[in-house]
C-alpha positions as a Python dict, from the first residue, in 0.01 Angstrom:
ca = {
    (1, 'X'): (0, 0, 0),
    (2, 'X'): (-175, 96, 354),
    (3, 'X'): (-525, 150, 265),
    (4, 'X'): (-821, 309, 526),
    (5, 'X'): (-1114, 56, 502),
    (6, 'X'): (-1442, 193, 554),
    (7, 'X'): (-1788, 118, 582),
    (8, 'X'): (-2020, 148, 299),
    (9, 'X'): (-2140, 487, 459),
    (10, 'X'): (-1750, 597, 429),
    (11, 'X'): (-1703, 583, 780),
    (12, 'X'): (-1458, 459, 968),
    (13, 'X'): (-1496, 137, 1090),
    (14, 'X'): (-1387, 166, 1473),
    (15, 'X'): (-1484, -144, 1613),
    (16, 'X'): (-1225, -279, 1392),
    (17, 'X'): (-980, -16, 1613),
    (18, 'X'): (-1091, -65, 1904),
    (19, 'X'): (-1023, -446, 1927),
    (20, 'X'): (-717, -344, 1798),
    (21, 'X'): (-594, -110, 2061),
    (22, 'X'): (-703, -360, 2297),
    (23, 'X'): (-483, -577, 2181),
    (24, 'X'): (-206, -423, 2179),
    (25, 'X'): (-292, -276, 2539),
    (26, 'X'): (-273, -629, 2650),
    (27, 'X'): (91, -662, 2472),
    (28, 'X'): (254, -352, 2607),
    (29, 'X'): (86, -448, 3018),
    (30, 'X'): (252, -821, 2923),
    (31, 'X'): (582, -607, 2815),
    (32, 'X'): (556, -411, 3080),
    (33, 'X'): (501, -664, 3398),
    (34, 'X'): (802, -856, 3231),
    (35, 'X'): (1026, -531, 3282),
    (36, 'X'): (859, -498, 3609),
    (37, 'X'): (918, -898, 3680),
    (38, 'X'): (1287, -804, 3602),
    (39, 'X'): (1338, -566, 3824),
    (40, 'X'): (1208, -722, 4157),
    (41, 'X'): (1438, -1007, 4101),
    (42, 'X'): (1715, -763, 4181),
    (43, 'X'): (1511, -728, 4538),
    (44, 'X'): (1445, -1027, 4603),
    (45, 'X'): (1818, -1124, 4562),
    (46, 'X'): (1880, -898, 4830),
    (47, 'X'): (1646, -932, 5067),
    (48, 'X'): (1770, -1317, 5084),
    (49, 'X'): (2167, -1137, 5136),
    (50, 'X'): (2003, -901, 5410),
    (51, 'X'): (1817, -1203, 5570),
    (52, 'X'): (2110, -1430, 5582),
    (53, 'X'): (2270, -1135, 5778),
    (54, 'X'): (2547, -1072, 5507),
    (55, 'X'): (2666, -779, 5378),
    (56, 'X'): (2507, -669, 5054),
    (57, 'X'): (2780, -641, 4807),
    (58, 'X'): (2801, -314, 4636),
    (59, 'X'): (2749, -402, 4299),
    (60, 'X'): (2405, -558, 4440),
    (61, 'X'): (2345, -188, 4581),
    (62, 'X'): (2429, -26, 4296),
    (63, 'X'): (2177, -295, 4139),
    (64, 'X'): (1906, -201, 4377),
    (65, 'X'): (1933, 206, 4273),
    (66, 'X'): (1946, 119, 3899),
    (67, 'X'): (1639, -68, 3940),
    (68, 'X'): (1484, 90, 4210),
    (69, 'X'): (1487, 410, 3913),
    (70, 'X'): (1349, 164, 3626),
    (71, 'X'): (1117, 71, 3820),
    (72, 'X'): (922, 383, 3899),
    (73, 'X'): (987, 454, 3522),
    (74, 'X'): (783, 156, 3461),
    (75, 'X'): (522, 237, 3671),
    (76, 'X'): (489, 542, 3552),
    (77, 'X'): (437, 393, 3224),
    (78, 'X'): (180, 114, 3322),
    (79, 'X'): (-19, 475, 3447),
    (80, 'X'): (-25, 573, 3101),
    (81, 'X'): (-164, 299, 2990),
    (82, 'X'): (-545, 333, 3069),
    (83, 'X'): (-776, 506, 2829),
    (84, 'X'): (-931, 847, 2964),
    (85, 'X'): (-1289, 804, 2757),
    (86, 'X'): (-1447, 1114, 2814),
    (87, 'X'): (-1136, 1347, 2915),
    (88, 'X'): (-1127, 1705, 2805),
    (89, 'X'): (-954, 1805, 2482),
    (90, 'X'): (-616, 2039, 2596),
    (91, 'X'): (-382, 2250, 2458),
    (92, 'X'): (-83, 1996, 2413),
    (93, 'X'): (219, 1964, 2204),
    (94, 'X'): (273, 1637, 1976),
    (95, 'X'): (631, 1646, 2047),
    (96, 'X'): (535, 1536, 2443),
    (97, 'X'): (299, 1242, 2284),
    (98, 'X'): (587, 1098, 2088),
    (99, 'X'): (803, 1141, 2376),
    (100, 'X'): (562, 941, 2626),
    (101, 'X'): (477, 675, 2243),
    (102, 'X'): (858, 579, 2256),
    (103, 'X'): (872, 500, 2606),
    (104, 'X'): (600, 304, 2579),
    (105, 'X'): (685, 116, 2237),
    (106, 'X'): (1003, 59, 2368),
    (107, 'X'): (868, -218, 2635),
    (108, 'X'): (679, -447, 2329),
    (109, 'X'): (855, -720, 2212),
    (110, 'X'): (872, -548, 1801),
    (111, 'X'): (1081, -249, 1916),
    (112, 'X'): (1350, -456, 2043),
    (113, 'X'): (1654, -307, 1911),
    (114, 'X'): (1467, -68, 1696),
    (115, 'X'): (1598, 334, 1728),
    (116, 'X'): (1359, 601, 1682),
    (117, 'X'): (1437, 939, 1507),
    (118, 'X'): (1220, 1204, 1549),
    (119, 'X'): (1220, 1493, 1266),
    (120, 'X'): (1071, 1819, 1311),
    (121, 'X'): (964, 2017, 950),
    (122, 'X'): (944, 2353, 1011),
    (123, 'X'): (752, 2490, 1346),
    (124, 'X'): (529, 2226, 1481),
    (125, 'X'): (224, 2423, 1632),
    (126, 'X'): (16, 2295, 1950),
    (127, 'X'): (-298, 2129, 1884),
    (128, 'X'): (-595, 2033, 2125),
    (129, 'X'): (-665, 1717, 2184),
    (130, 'X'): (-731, 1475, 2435),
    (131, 'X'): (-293, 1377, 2586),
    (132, 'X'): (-326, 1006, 2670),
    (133, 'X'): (-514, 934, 2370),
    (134, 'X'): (-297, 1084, 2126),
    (135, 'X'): (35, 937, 2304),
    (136, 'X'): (-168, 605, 2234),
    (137, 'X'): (-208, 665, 1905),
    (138, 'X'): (121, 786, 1854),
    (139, 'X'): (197, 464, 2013),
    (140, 'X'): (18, 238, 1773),
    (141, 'X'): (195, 465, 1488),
    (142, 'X'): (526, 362, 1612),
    (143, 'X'): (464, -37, 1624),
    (144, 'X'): (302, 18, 1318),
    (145, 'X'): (583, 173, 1146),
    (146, 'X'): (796, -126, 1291),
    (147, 'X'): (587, -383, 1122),
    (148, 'X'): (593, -190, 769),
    (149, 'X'): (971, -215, 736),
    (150, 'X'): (1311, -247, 929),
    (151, 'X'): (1607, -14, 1061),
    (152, 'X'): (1515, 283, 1258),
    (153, 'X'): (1172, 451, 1313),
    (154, 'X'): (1130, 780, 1135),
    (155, 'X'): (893, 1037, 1305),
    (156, 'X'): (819, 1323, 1126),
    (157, 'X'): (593, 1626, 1250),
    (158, 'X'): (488, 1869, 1028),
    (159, 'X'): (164, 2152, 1026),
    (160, 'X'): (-5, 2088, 702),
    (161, 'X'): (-244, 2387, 661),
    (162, 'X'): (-492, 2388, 948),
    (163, 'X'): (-345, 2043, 1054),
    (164, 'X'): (-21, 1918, 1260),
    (165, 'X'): (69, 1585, 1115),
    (166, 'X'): (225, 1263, 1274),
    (167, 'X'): (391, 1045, 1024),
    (168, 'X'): (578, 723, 1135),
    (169, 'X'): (765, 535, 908),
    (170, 'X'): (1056, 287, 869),
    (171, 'X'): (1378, 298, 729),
    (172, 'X'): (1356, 18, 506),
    (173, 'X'): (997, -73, 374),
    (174, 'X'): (883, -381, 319),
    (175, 'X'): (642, -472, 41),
    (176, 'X'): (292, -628, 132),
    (177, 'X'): (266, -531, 505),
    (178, 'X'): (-124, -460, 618),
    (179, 'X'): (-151, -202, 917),
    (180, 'X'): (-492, -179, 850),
    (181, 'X'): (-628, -267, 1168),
    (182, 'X'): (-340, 11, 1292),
    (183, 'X'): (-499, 230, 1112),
    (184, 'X'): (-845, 159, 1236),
    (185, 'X'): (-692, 190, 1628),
    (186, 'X'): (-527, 515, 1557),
    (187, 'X'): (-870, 640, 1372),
    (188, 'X'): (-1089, 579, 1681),
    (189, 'X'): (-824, 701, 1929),
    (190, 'X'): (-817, 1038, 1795),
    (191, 'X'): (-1160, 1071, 1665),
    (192, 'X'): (-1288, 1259, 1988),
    (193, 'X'): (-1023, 1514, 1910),
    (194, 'X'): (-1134, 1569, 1605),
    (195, 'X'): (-836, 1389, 1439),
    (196, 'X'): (-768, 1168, 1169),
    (197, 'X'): (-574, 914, 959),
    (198, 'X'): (-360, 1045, 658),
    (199, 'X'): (-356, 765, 425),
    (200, 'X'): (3, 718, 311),
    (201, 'X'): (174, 437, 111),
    (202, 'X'): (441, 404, 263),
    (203, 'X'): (402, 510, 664),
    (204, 'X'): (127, 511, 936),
    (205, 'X'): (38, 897, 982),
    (206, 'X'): (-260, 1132, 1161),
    (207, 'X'): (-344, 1479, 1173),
    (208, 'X'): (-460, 1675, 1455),
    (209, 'X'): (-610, 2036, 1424),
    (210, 'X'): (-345, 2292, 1547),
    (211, 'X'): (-476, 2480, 1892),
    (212, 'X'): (-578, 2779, 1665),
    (213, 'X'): (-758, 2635, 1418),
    (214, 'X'): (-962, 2432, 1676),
    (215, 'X'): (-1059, 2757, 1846),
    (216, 'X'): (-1171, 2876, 1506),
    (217, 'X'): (-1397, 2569, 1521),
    (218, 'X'): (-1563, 2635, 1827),
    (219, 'X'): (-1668, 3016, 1734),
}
């Protein structure tokens, strides 16, 4: 069962998620200079075809576009992947976090091969939040959810009451799987906008106030 460990106060214990976010920081940049690695083999190949004087073949060139696209796909990526502390809370929609989540997931080594379905309940209203921090958790949901279970990644997004929830789950669970420390990242990502974990047995969920119930808040 995924449990929410707390301190004896009941609060959340978020030096727990912090180290864990920076841990998995550190595996996404490895994933990520890998890809990057990758794709400047393709140059190097030929700028030694271009210094030898020879024509570059055309599958090379055709080589050099592909990559030439991945690669500013990566980079853009690898700008995602600092953490705004102190950015201002936004209108945004969760649909663009999972979006920017899977293209980030999809470059650590756990989400080889792994699909990811996303499943919309009924009208998913915008919340505000803070963008990069909620992709990151969204992130973190999305490993997690690989490590609870196999097959493909189910997202759901759903408004429950004054709330639009994030749940991430896999096809297949496994028995005995911790994500506690998952838990504990997501739990201090969103915490400055005003979010939450959902405790769930069986997937790695958080809610988010929707846009108008925040403005409620601030009245």
């Amino acid at each position: 069962m995924v449990r929410v460990r707390t301190s004896g106060t009941g609060e959340p214990l978020h030096p727990i998620g912090a180290e864990r976010w920076l841990t998995i920081h550190d595996e996404l940049l490895r994933g990520l200079a890998h890809a990057i690695s990758n794709r400047m083999a393709t140059f190097a190949a030929a700028a030694e075809e271009l210094d030898a004087r020879v024509a570059p073949n055309p599958r090379c060139i055709d080589g050099i576009r592909s990559d030439t696209d991945r690669l500013e796909g990566l980079l853009q990526l690898l700008r995602q992947l600092p953490r705004r502390a102190g950015a201002a809370l936004e209108p945004m929609l969760l649909t663009d976090a999972v979006e920017q989540a899977r293209r980030l997931a999809e470059e650590h080594p756990a989400m080889r091969g792994r699909s990811i379905v996303l499943e919309l309940q009924g009208d998913v209203l915008p919340v505000r939040a803070e963008p990069s921090a909620v992709a990151h958790a969204s992130t973190v949901a999305l490993l997690a959810a690989a490590r609870l279970g196999d097959g493909a990644i189910v997202v759901t997004l759903r408004v429950d009451g004054d709330h639009v929830e994030l749940k991430a789950r896999p096809e297949y669970r496994q028995a005995n799987v911790d994500v506690d420390d998952d838990l504990h990242a997501i739990d201090w990502l969103v915490a400055p906008s005003n979010g939450r974990v959902h405790p769930d047995p069986d997937a790695c969920a958080f809610q988010l106030l929707t846009l108008q119930a925040a403005r409620r808040h601030m009245v």
